[in-house]
Structure formats: C-alpha cells, structure tokens
Backbone as CSV, one residue per row, in Angstrom:
resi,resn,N_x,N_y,N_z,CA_x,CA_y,CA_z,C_x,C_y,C_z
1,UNK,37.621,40.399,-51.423,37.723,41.854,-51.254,38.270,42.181,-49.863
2,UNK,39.417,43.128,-49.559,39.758,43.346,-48.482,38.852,44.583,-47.981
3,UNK,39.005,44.618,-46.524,37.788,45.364,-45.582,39.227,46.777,-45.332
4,UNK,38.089,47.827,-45.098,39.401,49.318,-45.224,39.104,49.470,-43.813
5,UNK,40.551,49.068,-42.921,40.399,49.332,-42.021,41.642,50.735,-41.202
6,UNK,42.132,51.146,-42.144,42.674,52.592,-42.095,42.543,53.765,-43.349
7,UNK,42.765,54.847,-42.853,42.480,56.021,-43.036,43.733,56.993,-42.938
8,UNK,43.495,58.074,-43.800,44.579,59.116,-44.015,44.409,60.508,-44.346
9,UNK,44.709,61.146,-43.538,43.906,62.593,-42.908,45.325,63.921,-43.449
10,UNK,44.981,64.350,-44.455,45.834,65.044,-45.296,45.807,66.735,-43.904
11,UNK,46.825,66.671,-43.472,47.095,67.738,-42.792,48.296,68.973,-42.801
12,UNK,49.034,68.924,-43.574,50.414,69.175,-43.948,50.520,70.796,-44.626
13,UNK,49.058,71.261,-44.872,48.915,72.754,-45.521,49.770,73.930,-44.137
14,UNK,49.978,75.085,-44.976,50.315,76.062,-44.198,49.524,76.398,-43.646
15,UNK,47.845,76.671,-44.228,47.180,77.502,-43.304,47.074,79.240,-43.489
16,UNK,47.892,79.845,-44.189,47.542,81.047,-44.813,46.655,81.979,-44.396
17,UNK,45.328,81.037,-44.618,44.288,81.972,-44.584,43.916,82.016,-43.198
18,UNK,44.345,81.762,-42.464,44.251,81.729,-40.974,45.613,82.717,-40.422
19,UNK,46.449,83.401,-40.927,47.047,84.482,-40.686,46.520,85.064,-40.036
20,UNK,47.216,86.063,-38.731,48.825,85.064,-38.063,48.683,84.126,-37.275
21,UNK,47.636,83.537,-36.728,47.318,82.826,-35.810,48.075,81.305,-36.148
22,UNK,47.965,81.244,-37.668,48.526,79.408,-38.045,50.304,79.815,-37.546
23,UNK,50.653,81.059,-37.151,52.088,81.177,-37.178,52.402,80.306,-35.781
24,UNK,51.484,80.363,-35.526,51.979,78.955,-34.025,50.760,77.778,-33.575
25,UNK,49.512,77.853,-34.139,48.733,76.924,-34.348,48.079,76.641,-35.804
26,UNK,48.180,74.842,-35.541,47.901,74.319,-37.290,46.491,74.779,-37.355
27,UNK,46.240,74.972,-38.422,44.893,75.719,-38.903,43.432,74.288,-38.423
28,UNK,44.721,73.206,-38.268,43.372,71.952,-38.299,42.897,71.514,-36.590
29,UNK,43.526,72.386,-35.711,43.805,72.335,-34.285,42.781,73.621,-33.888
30,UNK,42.762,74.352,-34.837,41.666,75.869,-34.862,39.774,75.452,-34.132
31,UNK,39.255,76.063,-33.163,38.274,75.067,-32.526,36.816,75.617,-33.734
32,UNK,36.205,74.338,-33.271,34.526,74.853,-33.443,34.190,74.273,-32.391
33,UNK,33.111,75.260,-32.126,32.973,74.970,-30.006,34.398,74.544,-29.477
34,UNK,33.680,73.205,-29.044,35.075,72.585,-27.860,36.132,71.950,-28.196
35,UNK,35.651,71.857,-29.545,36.657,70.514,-30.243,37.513,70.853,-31.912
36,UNK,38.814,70.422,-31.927,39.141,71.226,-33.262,38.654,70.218,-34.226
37,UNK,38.721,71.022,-35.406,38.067,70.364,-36.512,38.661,68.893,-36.833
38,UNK,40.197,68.934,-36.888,40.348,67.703,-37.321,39.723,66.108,-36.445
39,UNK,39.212,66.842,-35.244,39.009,65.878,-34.330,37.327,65.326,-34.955
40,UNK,36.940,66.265,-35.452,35.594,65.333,-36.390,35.864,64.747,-37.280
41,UNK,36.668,64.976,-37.948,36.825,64.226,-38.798,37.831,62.715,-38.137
42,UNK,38.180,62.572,-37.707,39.040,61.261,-36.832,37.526,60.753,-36.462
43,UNK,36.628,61.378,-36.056,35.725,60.644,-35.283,34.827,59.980,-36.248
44,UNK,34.492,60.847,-37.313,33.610,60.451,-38.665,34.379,58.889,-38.675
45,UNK,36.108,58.582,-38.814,36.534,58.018,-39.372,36.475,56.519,-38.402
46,UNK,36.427,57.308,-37.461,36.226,56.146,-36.432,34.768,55.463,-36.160
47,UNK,33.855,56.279,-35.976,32.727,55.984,-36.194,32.253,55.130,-37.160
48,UNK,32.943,55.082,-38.768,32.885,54.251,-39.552,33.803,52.887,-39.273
49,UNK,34.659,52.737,-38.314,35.115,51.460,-38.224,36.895,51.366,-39.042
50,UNK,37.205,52.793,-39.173,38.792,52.751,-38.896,38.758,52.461,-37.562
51,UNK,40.102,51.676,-37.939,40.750,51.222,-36.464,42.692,52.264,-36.618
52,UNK,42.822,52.425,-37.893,44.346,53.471,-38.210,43.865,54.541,-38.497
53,UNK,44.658,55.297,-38.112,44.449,56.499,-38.961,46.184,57.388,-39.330
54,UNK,46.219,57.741,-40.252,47.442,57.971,-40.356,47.224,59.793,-40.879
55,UNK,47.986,60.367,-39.589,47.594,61.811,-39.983,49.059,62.658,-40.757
56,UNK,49.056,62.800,-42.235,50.220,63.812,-42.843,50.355,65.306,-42.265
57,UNK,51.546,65.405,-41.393,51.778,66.922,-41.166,53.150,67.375,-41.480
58,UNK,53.207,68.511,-40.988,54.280,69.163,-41.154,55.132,68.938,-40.006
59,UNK,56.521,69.327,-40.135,57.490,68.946,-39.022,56.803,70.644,-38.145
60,UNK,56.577,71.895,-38.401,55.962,72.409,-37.609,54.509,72.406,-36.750
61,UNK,54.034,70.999,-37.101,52.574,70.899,-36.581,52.583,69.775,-35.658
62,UNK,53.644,70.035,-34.446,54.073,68.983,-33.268,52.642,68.814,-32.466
63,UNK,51.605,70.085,-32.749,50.638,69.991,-31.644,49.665,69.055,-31.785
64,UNK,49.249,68.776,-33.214,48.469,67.549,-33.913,48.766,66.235,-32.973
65,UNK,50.234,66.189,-32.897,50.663,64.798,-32.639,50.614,64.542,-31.341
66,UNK,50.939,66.377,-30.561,50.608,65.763,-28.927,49.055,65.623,-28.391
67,UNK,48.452,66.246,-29.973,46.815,66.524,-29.034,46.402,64.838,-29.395
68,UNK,47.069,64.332,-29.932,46.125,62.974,-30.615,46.723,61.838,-30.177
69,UNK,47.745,61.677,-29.150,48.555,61.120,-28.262,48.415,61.021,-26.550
70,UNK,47.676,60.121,-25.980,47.577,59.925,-25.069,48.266,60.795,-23.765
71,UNK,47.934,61.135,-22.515,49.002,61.923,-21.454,48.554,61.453,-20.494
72,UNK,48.450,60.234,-19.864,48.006,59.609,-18.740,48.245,60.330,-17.558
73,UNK,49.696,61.428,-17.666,49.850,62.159,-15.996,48.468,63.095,-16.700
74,UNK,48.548,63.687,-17.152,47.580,64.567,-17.363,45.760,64.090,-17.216
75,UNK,45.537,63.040,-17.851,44.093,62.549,-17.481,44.441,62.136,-15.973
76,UNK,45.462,61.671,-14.910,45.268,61.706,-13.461,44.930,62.779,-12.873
77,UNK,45.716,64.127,-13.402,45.384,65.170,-12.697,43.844,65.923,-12.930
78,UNK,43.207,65.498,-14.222,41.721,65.909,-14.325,40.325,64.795,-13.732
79,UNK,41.593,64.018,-13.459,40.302,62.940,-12.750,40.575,63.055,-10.904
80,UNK,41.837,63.812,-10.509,41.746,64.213,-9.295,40.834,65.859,-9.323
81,UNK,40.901,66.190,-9.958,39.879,67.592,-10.020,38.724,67.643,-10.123
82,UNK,38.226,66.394,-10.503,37.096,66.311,-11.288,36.376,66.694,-12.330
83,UNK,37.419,66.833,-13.258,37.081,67.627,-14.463,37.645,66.514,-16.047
84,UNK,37.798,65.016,-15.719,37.921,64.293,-16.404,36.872,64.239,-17.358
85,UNK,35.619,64.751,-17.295,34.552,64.590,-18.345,34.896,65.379,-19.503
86,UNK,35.529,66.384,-19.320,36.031,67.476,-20.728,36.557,66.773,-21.411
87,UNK,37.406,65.942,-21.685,38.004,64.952,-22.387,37.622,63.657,-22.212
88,UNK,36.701,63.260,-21.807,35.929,61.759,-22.287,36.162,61.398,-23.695
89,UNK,35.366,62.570,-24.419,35.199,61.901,-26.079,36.839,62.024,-26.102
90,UNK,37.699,62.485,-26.108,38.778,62.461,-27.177,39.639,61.159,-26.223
91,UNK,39.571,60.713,-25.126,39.768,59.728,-25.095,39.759,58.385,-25.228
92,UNK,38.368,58.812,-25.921,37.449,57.005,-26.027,37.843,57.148,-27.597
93,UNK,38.397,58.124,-28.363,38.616,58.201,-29.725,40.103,57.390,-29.622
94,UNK,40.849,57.751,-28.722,42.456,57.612,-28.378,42.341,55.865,-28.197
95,UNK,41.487,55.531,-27.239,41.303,54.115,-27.079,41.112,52.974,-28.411
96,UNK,39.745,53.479,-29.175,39.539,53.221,-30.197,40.225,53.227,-31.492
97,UNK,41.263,54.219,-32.127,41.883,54.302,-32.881,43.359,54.245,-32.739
98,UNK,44.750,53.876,-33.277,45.820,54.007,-33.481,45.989,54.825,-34.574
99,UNK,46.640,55.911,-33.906,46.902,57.430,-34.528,48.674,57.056,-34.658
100,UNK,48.928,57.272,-36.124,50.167,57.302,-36.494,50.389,58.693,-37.478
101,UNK,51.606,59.350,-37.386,52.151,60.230,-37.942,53.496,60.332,-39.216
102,UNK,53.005,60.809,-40.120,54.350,61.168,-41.511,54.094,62.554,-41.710
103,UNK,55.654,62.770,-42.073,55.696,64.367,-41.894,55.716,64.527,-43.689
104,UNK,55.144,65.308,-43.900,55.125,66.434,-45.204,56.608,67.624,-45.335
105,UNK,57.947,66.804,-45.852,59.014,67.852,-45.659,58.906,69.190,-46.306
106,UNK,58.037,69.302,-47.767,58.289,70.176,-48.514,56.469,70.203,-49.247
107,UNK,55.939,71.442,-49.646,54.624,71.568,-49.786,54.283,71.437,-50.929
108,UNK,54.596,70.040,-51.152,54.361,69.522,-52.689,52.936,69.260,-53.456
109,UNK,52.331,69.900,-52.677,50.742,69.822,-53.172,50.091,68.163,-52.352
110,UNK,48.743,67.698,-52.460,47.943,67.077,-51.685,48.658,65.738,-52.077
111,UNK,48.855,65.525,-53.523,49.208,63.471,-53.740,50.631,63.332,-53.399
112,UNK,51.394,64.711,-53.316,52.850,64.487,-52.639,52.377,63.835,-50.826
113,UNK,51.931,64.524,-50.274,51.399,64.464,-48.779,50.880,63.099,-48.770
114,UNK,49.982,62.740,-49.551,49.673,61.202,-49.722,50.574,60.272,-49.716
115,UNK,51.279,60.180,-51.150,52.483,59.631,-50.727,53.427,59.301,-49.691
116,UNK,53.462,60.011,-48.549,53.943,59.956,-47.650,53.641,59.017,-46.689
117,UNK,52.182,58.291,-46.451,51.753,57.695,-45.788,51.880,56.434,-46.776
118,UNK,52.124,56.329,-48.296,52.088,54.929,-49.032,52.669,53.616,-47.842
119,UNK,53.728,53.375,-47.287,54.415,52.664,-46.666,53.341,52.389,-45.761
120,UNK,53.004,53.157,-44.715,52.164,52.819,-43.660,50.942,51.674,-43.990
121,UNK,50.674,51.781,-45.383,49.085,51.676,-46.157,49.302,50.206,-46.850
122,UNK,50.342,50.036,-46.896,50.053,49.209,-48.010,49.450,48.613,-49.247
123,UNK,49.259,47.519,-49.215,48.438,47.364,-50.486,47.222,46.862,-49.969
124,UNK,46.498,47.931,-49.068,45.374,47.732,-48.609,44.613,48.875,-48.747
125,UNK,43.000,48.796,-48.894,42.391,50.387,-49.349,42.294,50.914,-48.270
126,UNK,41.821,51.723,-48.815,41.773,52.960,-47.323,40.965,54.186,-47.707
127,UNK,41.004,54.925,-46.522,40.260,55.973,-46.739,40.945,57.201,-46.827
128,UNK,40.968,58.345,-47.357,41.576,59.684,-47.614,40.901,61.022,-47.246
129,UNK,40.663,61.734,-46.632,40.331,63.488,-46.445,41.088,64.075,-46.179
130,UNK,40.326,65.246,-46.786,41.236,66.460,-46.061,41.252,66.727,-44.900
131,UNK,41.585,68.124,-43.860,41.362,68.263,-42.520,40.883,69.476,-42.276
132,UNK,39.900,70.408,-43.549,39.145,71.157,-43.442,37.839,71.134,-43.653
133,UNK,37.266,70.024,-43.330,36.223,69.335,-44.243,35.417,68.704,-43.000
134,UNK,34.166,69.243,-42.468,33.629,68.179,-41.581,32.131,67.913,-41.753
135,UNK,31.800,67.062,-42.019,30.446,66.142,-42.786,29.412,65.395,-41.437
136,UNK,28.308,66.505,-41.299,27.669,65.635,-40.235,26.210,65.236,-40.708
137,UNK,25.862,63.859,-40.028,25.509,63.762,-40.551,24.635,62.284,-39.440
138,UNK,23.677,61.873,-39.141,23.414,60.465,-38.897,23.911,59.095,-39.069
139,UNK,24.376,59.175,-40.259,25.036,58.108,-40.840,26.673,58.496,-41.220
140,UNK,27.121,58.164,-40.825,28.952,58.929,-41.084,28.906,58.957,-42.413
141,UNK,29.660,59.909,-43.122,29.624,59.762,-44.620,30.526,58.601,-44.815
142,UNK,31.437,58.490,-44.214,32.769,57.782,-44.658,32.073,56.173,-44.779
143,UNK,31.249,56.591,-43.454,30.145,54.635,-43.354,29.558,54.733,-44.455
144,UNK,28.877,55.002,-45.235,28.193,55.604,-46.782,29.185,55.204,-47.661
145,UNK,30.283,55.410,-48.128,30.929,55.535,-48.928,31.447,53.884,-49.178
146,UNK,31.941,53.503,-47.691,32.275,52.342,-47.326,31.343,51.620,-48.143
147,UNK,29.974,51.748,-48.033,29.087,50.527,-48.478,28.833,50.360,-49.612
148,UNK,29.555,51.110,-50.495,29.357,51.422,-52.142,30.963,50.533,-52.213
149,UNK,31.669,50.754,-51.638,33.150,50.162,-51.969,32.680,48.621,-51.690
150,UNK,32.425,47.883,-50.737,31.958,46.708,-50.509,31.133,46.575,-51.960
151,UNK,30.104,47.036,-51.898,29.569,46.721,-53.126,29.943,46.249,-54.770
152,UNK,30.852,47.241,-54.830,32.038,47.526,-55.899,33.042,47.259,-56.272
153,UNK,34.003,46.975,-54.438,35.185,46.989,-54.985,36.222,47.690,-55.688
154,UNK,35.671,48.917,-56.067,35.947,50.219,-56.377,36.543,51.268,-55.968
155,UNK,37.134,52.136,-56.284,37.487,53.217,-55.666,36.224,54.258,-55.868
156,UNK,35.824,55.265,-54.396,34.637,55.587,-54.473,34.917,57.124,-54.101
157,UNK,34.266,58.674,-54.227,34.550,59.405,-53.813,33.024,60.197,-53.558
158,UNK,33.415,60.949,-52.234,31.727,61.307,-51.924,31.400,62.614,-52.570
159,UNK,30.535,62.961,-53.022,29.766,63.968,-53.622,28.544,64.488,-53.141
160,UNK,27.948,66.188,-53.264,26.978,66.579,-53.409,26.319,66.890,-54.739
161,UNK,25.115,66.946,-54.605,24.161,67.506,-55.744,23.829,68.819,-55.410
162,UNK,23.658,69.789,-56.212,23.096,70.929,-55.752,23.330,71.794,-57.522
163,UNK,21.705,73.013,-57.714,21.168,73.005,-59.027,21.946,74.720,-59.794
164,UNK,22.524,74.814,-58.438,23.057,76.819,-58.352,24.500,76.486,-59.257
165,UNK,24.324,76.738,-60.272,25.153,76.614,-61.712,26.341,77.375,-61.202
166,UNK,26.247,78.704,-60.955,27.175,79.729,-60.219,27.820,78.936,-59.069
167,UNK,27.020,78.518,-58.388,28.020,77.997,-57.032,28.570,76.827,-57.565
168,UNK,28.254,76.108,-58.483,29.585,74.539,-59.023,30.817,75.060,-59.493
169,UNK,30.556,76.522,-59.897,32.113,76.873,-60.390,33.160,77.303,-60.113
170,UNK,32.283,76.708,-58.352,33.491,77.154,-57.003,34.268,75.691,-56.863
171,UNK,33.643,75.006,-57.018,33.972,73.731,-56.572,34.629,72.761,-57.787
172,UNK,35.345,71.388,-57.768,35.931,70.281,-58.352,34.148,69.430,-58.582
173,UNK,33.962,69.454,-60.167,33.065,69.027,-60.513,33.131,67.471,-61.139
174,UNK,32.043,66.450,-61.099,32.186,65.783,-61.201,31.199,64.683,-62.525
175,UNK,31.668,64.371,-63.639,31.142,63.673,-64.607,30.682,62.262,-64.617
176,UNK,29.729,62.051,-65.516,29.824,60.302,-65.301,28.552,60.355,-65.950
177,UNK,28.232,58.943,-65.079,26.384,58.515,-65.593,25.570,58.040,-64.341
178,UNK,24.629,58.106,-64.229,23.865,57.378,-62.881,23.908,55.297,-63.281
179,UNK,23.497,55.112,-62.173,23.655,54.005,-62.030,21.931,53.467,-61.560
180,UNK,21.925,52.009,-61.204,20.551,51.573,-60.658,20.407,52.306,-59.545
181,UNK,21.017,52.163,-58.245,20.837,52.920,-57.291,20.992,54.801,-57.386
182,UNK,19.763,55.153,-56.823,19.714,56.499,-57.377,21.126,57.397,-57.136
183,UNK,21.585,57.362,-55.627,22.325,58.314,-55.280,23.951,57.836,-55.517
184,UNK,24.165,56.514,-56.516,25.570,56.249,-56.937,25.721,56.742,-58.143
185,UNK,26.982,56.824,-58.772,27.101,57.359,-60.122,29.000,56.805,-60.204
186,UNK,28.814,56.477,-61.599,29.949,56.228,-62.359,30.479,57.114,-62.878
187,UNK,31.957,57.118,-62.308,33.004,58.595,-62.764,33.475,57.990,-64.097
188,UNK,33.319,59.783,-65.332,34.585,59.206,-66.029,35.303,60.388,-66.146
189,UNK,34.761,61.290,-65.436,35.897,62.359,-65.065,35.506,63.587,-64.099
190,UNK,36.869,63.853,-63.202,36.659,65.373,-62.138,37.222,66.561,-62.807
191,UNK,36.809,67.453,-63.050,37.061,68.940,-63.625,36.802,69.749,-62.011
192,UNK,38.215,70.584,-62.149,38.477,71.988,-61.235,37.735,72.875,-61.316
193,UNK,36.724,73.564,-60.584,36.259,74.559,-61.067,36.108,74.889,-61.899
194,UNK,34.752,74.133,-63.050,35.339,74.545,-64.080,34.170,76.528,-65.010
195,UNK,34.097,76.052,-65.709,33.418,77.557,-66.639,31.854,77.191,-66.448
196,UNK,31.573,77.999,-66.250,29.578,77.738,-65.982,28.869,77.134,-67.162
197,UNK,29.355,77.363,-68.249,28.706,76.486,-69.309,29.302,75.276,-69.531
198,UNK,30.039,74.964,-68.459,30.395,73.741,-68.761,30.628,72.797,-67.891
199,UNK,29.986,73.432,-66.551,29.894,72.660,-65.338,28.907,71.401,-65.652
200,UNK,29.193,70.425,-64.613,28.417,68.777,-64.544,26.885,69.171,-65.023
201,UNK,26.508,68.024,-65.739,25.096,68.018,-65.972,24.224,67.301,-65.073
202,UNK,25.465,66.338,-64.747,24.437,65.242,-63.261,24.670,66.321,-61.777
203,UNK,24.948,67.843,-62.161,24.675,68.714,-61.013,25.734,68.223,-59.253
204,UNK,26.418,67.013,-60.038,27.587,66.999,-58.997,28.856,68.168,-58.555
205,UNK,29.142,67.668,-56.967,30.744,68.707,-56.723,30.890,67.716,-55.931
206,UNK,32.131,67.590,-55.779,33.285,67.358,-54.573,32.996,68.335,-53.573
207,UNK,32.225,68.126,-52.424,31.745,68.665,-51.462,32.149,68.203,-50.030
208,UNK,33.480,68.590,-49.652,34.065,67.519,-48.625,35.061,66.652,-49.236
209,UNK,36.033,66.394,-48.842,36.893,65.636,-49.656,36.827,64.159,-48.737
210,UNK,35.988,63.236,-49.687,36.095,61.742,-48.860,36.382,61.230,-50.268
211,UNK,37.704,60.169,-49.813,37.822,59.498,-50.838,37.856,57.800,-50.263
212,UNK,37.184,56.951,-50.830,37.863,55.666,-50.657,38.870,55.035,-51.967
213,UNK,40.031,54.532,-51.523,40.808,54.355,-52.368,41.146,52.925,-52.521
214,UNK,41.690,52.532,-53.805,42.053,51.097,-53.801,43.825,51.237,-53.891
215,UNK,44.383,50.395,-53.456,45.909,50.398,-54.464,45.852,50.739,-55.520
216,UNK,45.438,51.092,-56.582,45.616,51.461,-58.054,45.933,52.726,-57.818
217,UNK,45.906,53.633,-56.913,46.073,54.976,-56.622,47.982,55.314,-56.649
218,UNK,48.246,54.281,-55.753,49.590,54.012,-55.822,50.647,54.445,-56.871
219,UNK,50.499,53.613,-57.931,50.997,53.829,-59.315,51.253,55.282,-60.114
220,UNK,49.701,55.739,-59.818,49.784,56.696,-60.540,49.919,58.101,-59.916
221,UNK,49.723,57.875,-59.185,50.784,59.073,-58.231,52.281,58.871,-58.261
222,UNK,52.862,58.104,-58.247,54.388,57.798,-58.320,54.677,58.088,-60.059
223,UNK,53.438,57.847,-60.510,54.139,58.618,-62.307,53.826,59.534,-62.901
224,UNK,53.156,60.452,-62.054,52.427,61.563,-62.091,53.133,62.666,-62.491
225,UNK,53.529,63.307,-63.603,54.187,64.770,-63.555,53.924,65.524,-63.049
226,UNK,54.966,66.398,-62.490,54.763,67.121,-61.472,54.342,68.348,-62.017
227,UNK,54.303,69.370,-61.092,53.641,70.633,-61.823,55.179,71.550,-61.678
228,UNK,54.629,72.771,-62.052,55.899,74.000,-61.945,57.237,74.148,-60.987
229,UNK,56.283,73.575,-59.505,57.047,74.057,-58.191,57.494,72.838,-57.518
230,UNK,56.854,71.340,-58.361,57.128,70.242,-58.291,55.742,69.733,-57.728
231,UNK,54.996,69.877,-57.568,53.449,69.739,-57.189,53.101,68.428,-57.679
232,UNK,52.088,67.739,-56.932,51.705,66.349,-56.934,50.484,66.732,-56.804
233,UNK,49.003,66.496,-57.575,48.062,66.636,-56.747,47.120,65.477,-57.147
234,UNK,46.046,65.410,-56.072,45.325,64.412,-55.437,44.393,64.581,-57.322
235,UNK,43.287,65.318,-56.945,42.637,65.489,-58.268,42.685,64.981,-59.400
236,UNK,44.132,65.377,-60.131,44.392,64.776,-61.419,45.064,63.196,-61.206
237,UNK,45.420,62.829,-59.768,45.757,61.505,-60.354,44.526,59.967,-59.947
238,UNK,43.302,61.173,-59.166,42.266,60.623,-59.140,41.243,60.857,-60.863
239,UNK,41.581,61.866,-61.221,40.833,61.627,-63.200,41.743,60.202,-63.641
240,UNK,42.902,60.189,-63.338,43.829,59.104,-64.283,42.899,57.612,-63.648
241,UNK,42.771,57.760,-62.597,42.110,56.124,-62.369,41.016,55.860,-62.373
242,UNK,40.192,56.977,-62.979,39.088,57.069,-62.940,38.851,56.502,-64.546
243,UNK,39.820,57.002,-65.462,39.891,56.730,-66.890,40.652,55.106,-66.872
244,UNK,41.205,54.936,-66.255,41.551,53.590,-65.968,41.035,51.879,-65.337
245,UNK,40.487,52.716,-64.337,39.325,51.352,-63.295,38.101,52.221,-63.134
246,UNK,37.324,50.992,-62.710,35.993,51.421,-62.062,36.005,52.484,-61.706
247,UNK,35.353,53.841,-61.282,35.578,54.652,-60.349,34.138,55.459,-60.213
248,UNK,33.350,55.470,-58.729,32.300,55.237,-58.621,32.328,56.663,-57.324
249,UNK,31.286,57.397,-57.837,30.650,58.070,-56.784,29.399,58.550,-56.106
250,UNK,29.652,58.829,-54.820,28.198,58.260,-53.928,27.924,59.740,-53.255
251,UNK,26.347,60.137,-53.603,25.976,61.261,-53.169,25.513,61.310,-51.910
252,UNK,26.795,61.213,-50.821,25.955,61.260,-49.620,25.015,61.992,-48.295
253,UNK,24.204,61.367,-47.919,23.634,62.497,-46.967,24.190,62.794,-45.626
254,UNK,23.675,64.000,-45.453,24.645,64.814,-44.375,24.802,66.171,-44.835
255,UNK,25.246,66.950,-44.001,25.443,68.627,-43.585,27.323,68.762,-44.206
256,UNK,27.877,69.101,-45.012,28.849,69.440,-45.524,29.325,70.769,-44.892
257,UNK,30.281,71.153,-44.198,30.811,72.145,-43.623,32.064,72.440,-43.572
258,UNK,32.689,73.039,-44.605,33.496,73.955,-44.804,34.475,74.660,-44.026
259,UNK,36.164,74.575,-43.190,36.435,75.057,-42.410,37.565,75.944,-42.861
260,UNK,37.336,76.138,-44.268,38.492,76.456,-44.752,38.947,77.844,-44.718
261,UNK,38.308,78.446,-44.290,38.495,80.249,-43.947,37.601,80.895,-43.101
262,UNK,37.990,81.728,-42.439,37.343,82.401,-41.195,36.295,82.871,-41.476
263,UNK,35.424,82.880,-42.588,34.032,82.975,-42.834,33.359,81.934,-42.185
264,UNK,33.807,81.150,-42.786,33.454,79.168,-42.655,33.341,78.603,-41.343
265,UNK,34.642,78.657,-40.978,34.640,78.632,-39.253,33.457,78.771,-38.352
266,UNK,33.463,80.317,-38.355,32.401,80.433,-37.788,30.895,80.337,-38.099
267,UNK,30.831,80.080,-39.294,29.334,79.031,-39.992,29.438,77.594,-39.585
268,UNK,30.181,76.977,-39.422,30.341,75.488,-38.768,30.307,75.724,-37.283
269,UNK,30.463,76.398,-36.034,30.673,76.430,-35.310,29.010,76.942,-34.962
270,UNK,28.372,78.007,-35.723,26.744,78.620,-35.305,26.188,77.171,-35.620
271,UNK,26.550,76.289,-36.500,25.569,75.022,-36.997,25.776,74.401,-36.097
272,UNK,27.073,74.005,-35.168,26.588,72.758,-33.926,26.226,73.560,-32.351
273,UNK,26.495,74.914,-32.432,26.026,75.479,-31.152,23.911,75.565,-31.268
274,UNK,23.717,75.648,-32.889,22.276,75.727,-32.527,21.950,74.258,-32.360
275,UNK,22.121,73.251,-32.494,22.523,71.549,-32.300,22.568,71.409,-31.129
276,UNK,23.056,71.957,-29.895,23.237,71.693,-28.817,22.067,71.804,-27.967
C-alpha cells in the first residue's frame, strides 16, 4: 500500500458570494482572525503529514501563490523590526510543506479543477478539499481519514452525523451500511441535497469536503460526461467509484466550519476568537 503523502486544495471558484470584495481578493485569502481560511486548511493538511500540497487556482488568484511562497527580503525586514513572530506559523508551514500551483483556465466545475493537478499526482493517493471548509478539531480530520485508508486501502471520504432531517437537505448525503468499527461506514452511494423523505437513514452529510483518494479516481473523471456548460464534477464521479471499488466513509470528530458566505465567516471567526 502506498503512504499519501500529497494533497490538493480545490481553489479555482469565483467567489460570488463574497461580492465585490472577491473582485480583487480570492474569497479563500478572506481572514478569520489573523489567518485566511485556506491557510487552515494547508495546516490540517500538514499537520496530518502532507509533505505536497498542490493548490488549483485561477490565473486571477496570483495572491494565493504569493501568500504561500516564501519572501526572505521580507521576513529580514520583520525580523529587523521585531515583528517576525506574526508570521512564525505560516513560515514553519512554508518550511514544512512544498506548495505547488495549476491554474483552473475555464470554470468547469470541481473534477475539471481536479484534473488539473492529475500530472502533479500521479498514480499515487492523495488527499482532496475544498478551500471553504475548515475542520477543527484535536486530531486533524485529514489524520482520521488517513487511518481508515491505511486500514483499507480504499478511497475514504469524511462525514458528519447529525438527526435534523431538514438540515440534511442542505447538504450532499451519504448511503451505505455501518461497519465493525462504529464511526466507519461503507459507501454505495452520495445524493445532492436530496428531498426530506428521502434523505440518508445512517443520518450522514458531507460536512467539509475531505476526500482521500486512490488512482481509480483518475479514469473516471477523464470519462465523465460533462454537464450543459461543460461541467465536470467531483460528486458524481465520486458515486461512479463508489459503485465500482471499495469506498468507505469515516465520521470524524471535530468542529466543521463553514466559510462559504458572509454569514459563515463570521461564525468561524466568533468560534476561534472565543478559543483564544
């Protein structure tokens, strides 16, 4: 079994709902407290023992690439000021990880954006999120997820439980059966949001988008029909391998936080200021 020692951080959205502000900053650069979101999630990823990380953006989201890119004149001039401690953590992240970049030319939906990083990845697993999505937690989720893939060998995706029938039919729900270990479960299929009478019975969602992936992902994204506007998405070509191989998911623990609209934001941002 090979060990997943990179990761791939889906960043390439417009941002919309962050109007007008995404008109010159990426929505994933947007702060909670001191630090922007995507930078927890790099750290989740690092914390679990990526050593790559390969972040998908847009050719307009240059700032991703300079914030996650070393500036040695710049750490001289905060260590002659004495103000080098503000950036400690994001440097010991910079040390620790090799941050590589693929651009997203055209907004082909999430498994187009994936695709993009295939080359970098090889035929080695890896890990996948989004970059609105930040999971805290004691134990990294991504480290969680990891230990079900070791186990398995599997492609694994993280999940919550929760009993509010109404609130699953916000979310990508998730089917299957339980397994020996309580909090794993065997996929045999993800439904979109779906109708309240017909949401999961094992009370699963896609809560955070962590995926661990095997090469089998590969394939079926490259034969994937596209949608209307030419759309690729992550979702349906994760049901196809789910109906195909193993495909195993792990309910992990941790605080799930949401950055996806200016409601959210600032609910992730009151949760680590009362933390402090």
């Amino acid at each position: 079994m090979k060990k997943v020692h990179k990761g791939i951080i889906l960043a390439a959205g417009l941002g919309t709902r962050f109007l007008p502000i995404t008109k010159s900053i990426p929505k994933e650069m947007l702060p909670v407290l001191n630090k922007p979101v995507l930078q927890y999630i790099a750290e989740e990823m690092a914390d679990s023992g990526i050593k790559n990380i390969i972040i998908v953006i847009s050719r307009e989201k240059q700032a991703i690439k300079h914030y996650f890119t070393r500036d040695l004149r710049f750490e001289k001039e905060l260590k002659k000021c004495g103000k080098y401690d503000r950036i400690a953590g994001l440097i010991d992240l910079l040390k620790k990880v090799k941050f590589s970049f693929v651009y997203q030319e055209r907004p082909f939906g999430n498994g187009h954006a994936l695709l993009m990083a295939r080359e970098l990845i090889g035929k080695e697993p890896f890990v996948c999120s989004d970059a609105d999505s930040i999971i805290s937690g004691k134990i990294p989720a991504v480290k969680q997820l990891l230990e079900v893939y070791q186990q398995t060998s599997a492609s694994v995706i993280g999940v919550q439980k929760i009993a509010d029938k109404n609130m699953m039919t916000k979310y990508g729900n998730v089917y299957g059966e339980p397994t020996v270990d309580k909090r794993t479960y065997k996929v045999k299929e993800f439904v979109e949001k779906p109708a309240i009478d017909l949401v999961s019975p094992l009370g699963l969602i896609v809560g955070g988008m962590r995926y661990i992936f095997t090469p089998d992902i590969w394939p079926i994204l490259l034969k994937q029909k596209r949608g209307r506007s030419g759309e690729i998405w992550l979702a349906e070509a994760a049901n196809t391998l789910a109906r195909q191989k193993d495909f195993f998911a792990y309910e992990y623990e941790g605080k799930y936080l949401d950055t996806g609209n200016q409601d959210a934001l600032l609910d992730a941002a009151s949760f680590f200021k009362n933390r402090v």
